[in-house]
py3Dmol code that shows the C-alpha trace and the ligand (Angstrom):
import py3Dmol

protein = """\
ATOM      1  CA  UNK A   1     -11.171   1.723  30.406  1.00  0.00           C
ATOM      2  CA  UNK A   2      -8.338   0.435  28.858  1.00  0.00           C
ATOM      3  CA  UNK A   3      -5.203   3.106  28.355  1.00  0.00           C
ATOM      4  CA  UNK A   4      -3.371   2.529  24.930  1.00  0.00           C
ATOM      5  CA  UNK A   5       0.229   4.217  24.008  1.00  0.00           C
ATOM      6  CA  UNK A   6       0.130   4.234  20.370  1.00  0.00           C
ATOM      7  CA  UNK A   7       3.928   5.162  19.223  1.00  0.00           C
ATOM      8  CA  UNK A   8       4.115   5.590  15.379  1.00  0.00           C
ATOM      9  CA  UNK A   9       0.792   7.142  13.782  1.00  0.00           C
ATOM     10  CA  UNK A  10       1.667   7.268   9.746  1.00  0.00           C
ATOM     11  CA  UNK A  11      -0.198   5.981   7.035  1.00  0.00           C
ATOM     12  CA  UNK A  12      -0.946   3.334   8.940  1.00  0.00           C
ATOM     13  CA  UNK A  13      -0.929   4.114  12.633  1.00  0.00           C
ATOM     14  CA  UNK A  14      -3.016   6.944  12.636  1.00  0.00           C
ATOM     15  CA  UNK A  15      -6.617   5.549  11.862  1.00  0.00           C
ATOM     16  CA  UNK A  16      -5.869   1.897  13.926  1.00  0.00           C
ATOM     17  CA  UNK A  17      -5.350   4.949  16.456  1.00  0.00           C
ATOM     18  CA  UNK A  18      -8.277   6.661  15.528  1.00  0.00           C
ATOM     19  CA  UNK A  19     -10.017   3.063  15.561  1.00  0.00           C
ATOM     20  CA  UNK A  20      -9.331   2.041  18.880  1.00  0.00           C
ATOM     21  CA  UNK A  21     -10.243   5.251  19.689  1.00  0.00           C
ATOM     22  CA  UNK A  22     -13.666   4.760  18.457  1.00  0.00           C
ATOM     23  CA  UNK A  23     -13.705   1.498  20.074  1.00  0.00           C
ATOM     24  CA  UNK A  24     -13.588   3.080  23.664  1.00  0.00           C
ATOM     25  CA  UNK A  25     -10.201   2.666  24.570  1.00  0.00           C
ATOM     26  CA  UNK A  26      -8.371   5.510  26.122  1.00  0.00           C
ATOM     27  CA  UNK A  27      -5.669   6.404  23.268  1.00  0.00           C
ATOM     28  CA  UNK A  28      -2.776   8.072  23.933  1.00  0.00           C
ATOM     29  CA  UNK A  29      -0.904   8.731  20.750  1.00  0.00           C
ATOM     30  CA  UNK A  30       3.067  10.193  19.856  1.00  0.00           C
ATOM     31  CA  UNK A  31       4.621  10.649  16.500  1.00  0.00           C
ATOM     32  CA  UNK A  32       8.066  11.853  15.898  1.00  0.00           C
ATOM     33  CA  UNK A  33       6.373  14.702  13.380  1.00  0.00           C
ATOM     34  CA  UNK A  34       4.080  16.583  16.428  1.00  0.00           C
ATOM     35  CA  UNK A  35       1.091  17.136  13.404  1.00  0.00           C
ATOM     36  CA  UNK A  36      -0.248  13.716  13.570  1.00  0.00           C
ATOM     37  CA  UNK A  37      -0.404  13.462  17.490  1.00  0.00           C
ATOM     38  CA  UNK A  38      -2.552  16.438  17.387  1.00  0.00           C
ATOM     39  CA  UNK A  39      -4.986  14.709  14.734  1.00  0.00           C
ATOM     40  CA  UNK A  40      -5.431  11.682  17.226  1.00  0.00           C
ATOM     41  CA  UNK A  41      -6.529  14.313  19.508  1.00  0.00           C
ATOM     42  CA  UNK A  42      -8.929  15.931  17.323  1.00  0.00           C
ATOM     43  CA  UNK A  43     -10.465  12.565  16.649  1.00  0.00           C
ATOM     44  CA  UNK A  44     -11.418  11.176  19.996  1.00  0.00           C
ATOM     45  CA  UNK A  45      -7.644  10.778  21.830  1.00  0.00           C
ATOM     46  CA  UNK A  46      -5.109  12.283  23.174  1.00  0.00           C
ATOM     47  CA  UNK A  47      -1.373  13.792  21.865  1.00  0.00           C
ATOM     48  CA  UNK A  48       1.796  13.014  23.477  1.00  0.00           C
ATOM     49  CA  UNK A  49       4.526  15.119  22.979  1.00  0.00           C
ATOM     50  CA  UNK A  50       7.157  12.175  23.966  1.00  0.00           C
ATOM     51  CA  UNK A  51       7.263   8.320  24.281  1.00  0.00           C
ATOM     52  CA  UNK A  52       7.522   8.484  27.723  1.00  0.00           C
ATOM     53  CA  UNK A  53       4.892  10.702  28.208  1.00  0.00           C
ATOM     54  CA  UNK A  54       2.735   8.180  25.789  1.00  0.00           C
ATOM     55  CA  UNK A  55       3.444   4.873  27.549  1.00  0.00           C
ATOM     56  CA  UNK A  56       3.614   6.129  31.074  1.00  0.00           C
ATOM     57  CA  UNK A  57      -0.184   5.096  32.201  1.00  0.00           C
ATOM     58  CA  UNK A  58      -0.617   2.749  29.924  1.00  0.00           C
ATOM     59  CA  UNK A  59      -2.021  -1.216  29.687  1.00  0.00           C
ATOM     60  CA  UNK A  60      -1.132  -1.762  26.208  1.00  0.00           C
ATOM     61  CA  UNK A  61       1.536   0.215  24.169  1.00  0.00           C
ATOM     62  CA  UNK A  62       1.367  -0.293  20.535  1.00  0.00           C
ATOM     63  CA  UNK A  63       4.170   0.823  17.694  1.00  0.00           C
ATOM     64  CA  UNK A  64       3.199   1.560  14.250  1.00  0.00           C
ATOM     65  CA  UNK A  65       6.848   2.348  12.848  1.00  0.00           C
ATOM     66  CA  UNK A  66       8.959   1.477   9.925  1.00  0.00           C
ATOM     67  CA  UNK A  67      11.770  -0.743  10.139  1.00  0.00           C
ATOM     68  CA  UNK A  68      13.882  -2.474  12.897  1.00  0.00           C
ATOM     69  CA  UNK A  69      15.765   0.331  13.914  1.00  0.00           C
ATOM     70  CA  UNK A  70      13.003   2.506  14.944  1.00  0.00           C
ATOM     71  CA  UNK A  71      11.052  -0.231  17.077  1.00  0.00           C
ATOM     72  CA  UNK A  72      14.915  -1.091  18.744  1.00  0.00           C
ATOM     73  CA  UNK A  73      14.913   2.730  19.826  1.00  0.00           C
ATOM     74  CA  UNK A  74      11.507   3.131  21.010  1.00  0.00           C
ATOM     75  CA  UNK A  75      11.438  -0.035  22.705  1.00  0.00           C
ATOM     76  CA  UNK A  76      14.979  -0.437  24.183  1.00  0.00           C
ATOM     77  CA  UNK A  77      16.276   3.272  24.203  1.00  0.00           C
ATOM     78  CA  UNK A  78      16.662   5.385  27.142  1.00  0.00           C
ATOM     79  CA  UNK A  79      13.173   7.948  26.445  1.00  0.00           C
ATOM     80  CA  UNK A  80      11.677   4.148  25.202  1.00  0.00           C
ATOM     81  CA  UNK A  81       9.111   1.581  26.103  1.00  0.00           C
ATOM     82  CA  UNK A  82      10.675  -0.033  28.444  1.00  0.00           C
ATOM     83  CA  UNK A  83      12.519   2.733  30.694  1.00  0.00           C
ATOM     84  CA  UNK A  84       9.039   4.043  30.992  1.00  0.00           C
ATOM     85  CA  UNK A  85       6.224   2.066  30.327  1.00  0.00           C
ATOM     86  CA  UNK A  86       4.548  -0.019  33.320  1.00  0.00           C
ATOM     87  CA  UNK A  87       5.888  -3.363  34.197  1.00  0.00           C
ATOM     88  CA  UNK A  88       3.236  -6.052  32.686  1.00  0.00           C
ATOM     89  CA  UNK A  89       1.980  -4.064  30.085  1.00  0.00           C
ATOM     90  CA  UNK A  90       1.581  -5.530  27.078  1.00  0.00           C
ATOM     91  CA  UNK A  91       3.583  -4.152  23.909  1.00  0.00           C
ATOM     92  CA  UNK A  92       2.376  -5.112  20.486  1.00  0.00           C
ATOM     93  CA  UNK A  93       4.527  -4.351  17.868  1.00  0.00           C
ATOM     94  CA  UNK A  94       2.652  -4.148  14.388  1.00  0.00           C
ATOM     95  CA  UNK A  95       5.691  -2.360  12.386  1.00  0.00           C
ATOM     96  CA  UNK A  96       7.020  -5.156   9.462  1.00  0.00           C
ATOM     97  CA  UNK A  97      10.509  -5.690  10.664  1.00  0.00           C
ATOM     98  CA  UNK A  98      12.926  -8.651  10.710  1.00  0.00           C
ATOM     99  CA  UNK A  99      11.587 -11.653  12.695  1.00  0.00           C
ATOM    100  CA  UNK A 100      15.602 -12.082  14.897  1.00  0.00           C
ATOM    101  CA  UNK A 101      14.500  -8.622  15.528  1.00  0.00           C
ATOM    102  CA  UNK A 102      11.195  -9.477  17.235  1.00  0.00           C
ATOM    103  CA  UNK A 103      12.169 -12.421  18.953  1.00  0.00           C
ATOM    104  CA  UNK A 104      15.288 -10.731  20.799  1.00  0.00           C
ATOM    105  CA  UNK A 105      12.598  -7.275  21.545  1.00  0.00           C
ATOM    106  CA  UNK A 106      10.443  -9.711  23.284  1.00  0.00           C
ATOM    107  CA  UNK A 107      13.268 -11.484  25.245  1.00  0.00           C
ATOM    108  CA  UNK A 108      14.168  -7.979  26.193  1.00  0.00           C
ATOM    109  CA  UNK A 109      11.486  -7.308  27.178  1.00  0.00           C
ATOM    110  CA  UNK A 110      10.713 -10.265  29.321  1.00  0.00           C
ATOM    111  CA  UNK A 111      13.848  -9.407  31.261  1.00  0.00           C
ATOM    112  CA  UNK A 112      11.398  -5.753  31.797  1.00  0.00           C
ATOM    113  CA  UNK A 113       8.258  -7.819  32.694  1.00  0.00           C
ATOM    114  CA  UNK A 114       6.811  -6.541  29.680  1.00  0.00           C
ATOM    115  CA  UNK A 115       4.637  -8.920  27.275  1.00  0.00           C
ATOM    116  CA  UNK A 116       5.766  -8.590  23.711  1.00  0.00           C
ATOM    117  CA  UNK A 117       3.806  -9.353  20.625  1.00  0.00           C
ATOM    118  CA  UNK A 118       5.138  -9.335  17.136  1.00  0.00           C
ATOM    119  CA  UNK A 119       1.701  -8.568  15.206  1.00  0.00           C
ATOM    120  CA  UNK A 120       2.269  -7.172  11.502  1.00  0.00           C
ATOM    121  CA  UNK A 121      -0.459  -6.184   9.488  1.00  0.00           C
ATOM    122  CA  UNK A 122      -1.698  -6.756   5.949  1.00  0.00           C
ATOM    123  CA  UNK A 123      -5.016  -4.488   4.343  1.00  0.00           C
ATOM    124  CA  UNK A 124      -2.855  -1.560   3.419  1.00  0.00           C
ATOM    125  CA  UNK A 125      -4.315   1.987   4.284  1.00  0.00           C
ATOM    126  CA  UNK A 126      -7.504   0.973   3.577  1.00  0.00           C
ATOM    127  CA  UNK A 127      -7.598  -1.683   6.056  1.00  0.00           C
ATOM    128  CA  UNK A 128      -6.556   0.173   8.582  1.00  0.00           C
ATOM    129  CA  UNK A 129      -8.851   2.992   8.079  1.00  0.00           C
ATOM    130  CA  UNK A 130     -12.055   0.310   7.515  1.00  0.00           C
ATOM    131  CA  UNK A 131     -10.611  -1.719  10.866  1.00  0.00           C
ATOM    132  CA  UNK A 132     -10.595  -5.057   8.711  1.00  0.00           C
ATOM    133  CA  UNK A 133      -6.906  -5.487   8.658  1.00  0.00           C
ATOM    134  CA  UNK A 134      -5.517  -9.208   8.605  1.00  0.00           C
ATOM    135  CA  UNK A 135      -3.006  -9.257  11.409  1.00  0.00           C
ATOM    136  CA  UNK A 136      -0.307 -12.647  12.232  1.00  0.00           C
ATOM    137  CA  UNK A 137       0.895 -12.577  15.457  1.00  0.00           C
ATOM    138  CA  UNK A 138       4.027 -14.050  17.045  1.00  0.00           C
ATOM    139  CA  UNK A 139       4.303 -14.683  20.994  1.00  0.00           C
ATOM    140  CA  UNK A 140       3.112 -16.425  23.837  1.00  0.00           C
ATOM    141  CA  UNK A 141      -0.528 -17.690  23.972  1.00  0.00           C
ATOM    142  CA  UNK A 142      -1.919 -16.134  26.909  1.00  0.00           C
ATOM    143  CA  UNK A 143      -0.351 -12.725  25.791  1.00  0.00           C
ATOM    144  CA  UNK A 144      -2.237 -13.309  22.707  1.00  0.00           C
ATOM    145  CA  UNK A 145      -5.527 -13.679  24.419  1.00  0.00           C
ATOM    146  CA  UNK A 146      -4.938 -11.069  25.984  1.00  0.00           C
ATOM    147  CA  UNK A 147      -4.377  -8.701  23.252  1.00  0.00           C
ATOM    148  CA  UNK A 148      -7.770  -9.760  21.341  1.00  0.00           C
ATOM    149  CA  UNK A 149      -9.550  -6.609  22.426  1.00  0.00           C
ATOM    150  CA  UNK A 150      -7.172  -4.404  21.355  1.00  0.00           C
ATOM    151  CA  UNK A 151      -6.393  -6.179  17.986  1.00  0.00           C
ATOM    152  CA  UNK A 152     -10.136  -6.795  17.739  1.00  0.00           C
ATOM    153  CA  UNK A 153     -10.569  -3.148  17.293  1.00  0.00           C
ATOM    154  CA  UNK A 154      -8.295  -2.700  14.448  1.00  0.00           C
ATOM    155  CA  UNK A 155      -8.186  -6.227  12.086  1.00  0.00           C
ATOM    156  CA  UNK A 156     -10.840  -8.414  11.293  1.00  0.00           C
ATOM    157  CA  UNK A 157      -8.564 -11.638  10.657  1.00  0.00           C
ATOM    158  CA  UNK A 158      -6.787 -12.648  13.103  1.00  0.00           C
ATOM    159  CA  UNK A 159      -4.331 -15.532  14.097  1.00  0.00           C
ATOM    160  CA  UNK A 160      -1.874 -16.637  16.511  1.00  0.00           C
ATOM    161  CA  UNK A 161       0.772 -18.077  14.373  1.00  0.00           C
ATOM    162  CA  UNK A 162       3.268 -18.917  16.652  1.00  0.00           C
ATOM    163  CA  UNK A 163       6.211 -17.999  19.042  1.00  0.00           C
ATOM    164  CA  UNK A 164       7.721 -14.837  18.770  1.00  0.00           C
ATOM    165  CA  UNK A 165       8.782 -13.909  15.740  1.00  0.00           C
ATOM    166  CA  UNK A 166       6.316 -15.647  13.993  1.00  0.00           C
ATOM    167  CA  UNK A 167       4.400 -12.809  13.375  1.00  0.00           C
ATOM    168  CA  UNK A 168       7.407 -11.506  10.802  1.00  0.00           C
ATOM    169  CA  UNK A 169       8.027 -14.504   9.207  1.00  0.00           C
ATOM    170  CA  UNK A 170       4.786 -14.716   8.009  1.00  0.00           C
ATOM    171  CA  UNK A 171       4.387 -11.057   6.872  1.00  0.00           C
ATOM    172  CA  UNK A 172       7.174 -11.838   5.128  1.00  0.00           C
ATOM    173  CA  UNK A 173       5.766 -13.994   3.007  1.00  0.00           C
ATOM    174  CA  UNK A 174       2.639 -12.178   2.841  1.00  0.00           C
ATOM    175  CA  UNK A 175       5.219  -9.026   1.132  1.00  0.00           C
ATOM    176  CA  UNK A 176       6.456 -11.890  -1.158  1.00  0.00           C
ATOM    177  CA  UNK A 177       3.343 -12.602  -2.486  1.00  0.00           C
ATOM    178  CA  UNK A 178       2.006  -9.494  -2.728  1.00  0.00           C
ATOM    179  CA  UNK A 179       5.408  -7.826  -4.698  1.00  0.00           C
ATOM    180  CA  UNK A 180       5.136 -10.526  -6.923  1.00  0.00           C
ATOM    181  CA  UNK A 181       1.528 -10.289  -7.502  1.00  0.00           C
ATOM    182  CA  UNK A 182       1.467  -6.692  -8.067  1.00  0.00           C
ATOM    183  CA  UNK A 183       4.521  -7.141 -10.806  1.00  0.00           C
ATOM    184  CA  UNK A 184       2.646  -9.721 -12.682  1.00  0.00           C
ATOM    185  CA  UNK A 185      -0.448  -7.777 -12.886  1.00  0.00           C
ATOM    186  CA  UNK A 186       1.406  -4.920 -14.374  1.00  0.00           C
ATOM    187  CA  UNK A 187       2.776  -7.221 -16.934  1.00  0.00           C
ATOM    188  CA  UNK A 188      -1.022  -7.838 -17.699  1.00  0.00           C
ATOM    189  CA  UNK A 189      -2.199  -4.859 -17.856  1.00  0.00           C
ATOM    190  CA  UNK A 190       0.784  -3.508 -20.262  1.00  0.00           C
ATOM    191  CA  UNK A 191       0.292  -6.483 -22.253  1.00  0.00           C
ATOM    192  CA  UNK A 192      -3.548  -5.797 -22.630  1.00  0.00           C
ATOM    193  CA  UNK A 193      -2.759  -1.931 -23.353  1.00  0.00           C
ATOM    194  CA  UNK A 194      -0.192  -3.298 -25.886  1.00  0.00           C
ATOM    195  CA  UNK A 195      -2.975  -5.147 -27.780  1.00  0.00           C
ATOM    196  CA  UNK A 196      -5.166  -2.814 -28.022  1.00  0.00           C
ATOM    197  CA  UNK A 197      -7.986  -4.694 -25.588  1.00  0.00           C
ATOM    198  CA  UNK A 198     -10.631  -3.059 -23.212  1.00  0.00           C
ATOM    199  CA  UNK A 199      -8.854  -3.263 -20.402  1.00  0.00           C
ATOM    200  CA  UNK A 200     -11.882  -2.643 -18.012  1.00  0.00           C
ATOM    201  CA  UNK A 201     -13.594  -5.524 -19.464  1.00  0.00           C
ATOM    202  CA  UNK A 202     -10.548  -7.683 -19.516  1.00  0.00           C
ATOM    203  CA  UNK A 203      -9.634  -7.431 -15.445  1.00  0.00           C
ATOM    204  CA  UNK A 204     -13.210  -7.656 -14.953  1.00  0.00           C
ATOM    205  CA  UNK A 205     -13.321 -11.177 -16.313  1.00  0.00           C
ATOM    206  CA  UNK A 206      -9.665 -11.808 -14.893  1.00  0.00           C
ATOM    207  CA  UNK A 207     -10.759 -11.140 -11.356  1.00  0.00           C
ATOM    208  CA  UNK A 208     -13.471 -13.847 -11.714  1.00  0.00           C
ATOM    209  CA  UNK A 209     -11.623 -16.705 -12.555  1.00  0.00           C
ATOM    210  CA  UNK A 210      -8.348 -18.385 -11.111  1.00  0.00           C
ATOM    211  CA  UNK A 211      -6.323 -15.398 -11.794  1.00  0.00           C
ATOM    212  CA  UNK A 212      -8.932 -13.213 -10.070  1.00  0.00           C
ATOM    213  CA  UNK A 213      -6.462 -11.744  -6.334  1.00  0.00           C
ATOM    214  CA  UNK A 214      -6.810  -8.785  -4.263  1.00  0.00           C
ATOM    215  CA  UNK A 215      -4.541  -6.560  -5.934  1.00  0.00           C
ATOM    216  CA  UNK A 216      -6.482  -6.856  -8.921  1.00  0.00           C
ATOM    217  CA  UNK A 217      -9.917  -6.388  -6.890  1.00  0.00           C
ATOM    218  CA  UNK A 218      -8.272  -3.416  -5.222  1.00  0.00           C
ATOM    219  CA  UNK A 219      -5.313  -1.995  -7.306  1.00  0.00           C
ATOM    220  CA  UNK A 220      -6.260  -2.343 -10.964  1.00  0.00           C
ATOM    221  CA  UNK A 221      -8.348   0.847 -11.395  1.00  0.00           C
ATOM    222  CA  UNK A 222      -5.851   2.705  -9.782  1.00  0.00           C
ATOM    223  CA  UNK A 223      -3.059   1.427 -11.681  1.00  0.00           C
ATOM    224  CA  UNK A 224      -5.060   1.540 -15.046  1.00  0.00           C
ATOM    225  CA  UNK A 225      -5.270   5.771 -14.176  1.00  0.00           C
ATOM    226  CA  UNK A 226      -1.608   5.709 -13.072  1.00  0.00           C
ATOM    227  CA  UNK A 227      -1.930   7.174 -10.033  1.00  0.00           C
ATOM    228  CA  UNK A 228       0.968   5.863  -7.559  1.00  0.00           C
ATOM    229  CA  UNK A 229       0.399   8.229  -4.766  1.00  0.00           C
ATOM    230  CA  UNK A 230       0.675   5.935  -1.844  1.00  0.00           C
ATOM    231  CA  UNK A 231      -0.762   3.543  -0.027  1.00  0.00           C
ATOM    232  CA  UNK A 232       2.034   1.792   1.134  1.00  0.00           C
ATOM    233  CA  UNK A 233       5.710   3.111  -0.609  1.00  0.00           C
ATOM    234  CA  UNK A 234       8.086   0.995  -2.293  1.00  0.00           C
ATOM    235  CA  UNK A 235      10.662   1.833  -0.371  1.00  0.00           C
ATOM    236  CA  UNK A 236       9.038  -0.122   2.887  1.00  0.00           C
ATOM    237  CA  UNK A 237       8.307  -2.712  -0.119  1.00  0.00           C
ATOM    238  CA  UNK A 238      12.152  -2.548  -0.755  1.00  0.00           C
ATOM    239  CA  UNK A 239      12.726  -3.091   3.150  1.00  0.00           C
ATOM    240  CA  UNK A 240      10.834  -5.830   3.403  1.00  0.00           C
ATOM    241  CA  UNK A 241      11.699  -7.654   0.601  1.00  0.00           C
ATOM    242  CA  UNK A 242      15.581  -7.486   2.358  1.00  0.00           C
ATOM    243  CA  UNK A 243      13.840  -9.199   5.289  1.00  0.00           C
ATOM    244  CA  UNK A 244      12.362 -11.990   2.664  1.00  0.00           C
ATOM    245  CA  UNK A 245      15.435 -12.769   1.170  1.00  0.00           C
ATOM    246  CA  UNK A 246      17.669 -12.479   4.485  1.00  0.00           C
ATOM    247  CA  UNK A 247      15.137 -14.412   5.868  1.00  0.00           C
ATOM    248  CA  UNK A 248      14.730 -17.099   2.320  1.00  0.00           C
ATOM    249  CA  UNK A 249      18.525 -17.592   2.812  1.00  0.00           C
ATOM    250  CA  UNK A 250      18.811 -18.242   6.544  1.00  0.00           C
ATOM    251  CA  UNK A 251      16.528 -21.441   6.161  1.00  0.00           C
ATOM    252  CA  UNK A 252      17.874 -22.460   2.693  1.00  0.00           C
ATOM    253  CA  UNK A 253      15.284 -21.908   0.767  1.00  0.00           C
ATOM    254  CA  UNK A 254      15.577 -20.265  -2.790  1.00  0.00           C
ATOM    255  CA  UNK A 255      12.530 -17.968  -4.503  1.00  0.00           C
ATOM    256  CA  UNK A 256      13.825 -16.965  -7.747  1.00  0.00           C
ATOM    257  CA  UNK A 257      10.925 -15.088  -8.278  1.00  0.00           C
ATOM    258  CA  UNK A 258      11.306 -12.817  -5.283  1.00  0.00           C
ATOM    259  CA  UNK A 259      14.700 -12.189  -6.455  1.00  0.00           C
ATOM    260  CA  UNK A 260      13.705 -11.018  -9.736  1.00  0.00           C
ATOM    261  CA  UNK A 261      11.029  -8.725  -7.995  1.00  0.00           C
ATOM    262  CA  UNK A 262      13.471  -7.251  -5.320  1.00  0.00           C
ATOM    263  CA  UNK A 263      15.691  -6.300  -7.939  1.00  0.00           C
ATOM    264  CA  UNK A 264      12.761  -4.467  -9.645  1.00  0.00           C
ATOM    265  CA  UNK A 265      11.645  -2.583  -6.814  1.00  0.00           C
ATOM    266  CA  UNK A 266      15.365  -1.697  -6.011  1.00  0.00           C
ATOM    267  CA  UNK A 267      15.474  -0.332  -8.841  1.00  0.00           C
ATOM    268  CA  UNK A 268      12.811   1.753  -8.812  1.00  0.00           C
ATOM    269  CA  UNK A 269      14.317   3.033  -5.306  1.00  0.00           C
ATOM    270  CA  UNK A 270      17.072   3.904  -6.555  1.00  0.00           C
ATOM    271  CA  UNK A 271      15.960   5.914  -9.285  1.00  0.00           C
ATOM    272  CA  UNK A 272      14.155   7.948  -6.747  1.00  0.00           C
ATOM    273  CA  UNK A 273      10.753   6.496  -6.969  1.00  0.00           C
ATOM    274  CA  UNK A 274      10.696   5.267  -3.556  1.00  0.00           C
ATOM    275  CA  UNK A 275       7.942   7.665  -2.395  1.00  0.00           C
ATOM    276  CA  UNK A 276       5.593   5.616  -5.053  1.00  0.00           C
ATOM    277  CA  UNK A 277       3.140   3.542  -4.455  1.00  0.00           C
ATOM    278  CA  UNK A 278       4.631  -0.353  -4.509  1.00  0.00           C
ATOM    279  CA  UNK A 279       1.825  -0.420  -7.506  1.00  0.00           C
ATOM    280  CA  UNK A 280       4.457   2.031  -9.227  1.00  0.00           C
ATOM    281  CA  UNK A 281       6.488  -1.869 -10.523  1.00  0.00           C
ATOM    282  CA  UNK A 282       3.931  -1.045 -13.370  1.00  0.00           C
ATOM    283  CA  UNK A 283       6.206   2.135 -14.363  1.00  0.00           C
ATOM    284  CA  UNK A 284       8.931   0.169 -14.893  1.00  0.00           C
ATOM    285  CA  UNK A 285       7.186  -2.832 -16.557  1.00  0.00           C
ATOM    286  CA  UNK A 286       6.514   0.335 -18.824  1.00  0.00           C
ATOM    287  CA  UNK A 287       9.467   1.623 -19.636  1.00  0.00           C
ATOM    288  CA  UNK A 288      11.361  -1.852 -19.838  1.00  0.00           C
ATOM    289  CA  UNK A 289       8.604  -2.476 -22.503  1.00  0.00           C
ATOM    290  CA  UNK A 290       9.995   1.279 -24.316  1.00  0.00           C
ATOM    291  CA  UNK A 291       6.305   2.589 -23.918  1.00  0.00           C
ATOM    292  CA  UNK A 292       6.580   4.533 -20.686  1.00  0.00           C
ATOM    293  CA  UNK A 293       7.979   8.340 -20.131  1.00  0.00           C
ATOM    294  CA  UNK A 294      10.218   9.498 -17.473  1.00  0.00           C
ATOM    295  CA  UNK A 295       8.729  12.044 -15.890  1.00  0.00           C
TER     296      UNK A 295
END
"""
ligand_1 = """\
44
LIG
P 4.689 5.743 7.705
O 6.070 6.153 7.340
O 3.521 6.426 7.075
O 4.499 5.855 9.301
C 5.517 5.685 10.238
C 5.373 6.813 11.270
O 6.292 6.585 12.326
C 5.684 8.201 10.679
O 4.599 9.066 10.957
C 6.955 8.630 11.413
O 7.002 10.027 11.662
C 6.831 7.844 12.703
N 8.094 7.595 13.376
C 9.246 7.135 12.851
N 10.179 6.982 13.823
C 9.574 7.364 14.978
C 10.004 7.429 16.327
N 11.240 7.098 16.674
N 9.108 7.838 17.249
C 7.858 8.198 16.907
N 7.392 8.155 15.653
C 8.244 7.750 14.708
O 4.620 4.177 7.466
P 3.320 3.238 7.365
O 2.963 3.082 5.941
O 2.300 3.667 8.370
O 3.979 1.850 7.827
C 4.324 1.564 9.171
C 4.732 0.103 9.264
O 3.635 -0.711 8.836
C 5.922 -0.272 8.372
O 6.707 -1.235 9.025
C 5.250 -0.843 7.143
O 6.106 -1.750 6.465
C 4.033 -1.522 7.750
N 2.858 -1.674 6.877
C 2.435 -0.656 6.061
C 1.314 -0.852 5.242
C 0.807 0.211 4.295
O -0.017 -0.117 3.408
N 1.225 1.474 4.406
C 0.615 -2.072 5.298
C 1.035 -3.064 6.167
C 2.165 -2.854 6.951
"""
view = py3Dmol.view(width=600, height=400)
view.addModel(protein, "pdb")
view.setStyle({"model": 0}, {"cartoon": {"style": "trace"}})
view.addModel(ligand_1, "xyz")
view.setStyle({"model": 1}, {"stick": {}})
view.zoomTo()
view.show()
């Protein structure tokens, strides 16, 4: 049996936990909040009370975490990955953070004989918790083979996409998209709600033709009831949309419309709604159209 450290079990982390749980690996989760660990264990693994403690025994660590600075300390700090974890292991890092970030963890790693994998995710909570999740991974090609079992377990699409690194840059992208999807479906669905049409009937024949996307499959209902409990929280939204545009301007490329859409999410961040949903843009599109309320 293969022994997993899971480091980082959130929204997110928790049922890819629970899933490679279920899949017969030998999970061995920590979270910085002590609650979670303990629902691992009621659910098939087993709670860590520290990283080292997590990563000790184990083949394959994985981190589920927010943003660069957490998966720097984990990884390279003292109580971290690699003061403690087994030299070989793999270490898969499926936390959205910046793709310089993930190429200098793996060379650090290297130097620790440790195989590093950037491999974000995209499926939100409900991917995770159904095990479909699409994931892009960055790193070397072997080390991707040999993580196929593991990710196996917790995605259902999944692709090698390049060195190290690679992984980010393309989840980048993938938050691009999706921000700027999301915002334009709000538009639509204030716009419909302005006019007086059925909006049931009017996403139903959206979603079949060329404007038909996932958020509208999977988001519209929710949005229509305004509920913006989250799901995944605009301010990791707000994060990663730094990394897009850090990212857009280091190769000299311009996106206008990911400007536009960074700027409306920071807004909303700063006002305090970070905690929403990123489905939440449709608040704003609200109130910028004077028909919302302030709570
Ligand atoms: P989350 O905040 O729910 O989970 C992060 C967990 O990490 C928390 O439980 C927190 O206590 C724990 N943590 C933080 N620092 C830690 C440390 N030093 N040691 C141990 N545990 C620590 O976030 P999430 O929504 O699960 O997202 C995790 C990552 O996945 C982020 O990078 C996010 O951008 C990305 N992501 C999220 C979604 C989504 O829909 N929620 C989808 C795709 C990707």
């Amino acid at each position: 049996m293969t022994t997993v450290g899971f480091i980082g079990l959130g929204i997110m982390g928790l049922p890819m936990a629970v899933n490679l749980s279920t899949a017969g690996f030998d999970v061995v989760g920590y979270n910085r909040s002590k609650g979670r660990a303990d629902q691992l264990a009621e659910r098939g693994g087993r709670a860590a009370g520290t990283v080292a403690e997590a990563v000790r025994g184990a083949d394959v660590v994985v981190t589920m975490l927010p943003d660069s600075p957490d998966v720097q300390a984990v990884l390279l700090g003292e109580d971290g990955v690699f003061a403690h974890g087994r030299n070989g292991a793999l270490v898969i890092d499926a936390s959205t953070i910046r793709p310089d970030v993930s190429a200098a963890l793996a060379r650090a790693g290297a130097e620790h004989e440790f195989r590093v994998l950037d491999a974000p995710v995209s499926g939100g909570e409900q991917g995770a918790v159904d095990g479909t999740l699409s994931i892009m991974v960055g790193g070397a090609a072997e080390d991707f083979e040999a993580a196929r079992p593991v990710l196996d377990a917790v995605g259902k699409t999944i692709v090698h996409v390049g060195p190290a690194g690679s992984g980010q840059t393309v989840k980048a992208a993938n938050q691009l998209i999706v921000a700027g999807t999301i915002e334009l479906v709000a538009e639509a669905i204030v716009f419909l709600e302005a006019h007086g049409v059925d909006t049931d009937a009017a996403l139903r024949v959206l979603a079949g033709g060329l404007a038909g996307n996932a958020i509208l499959d999977r988001k519209a209902a929710s949005m229509l009831a305004r509920n913006f409990a989250p799901g995944f929280r605009l301010e990791l939204h707000h994060k990663d949309l730094g990394i897009v545009q850090a990212a857009a301007r280091e190769a000299g490329v311009v996106i206008p419309l990911g400007a536009v859409v960074s700027q409306l999410v920071a807004a909303l961040v700063a006002r305090g709604d970070g905690g929403l949903d990123h489905s939440g843009l449709l608040k704003l599109v609200e109130e910028l159209s004077g028909r919302g309320r302030r709570p």
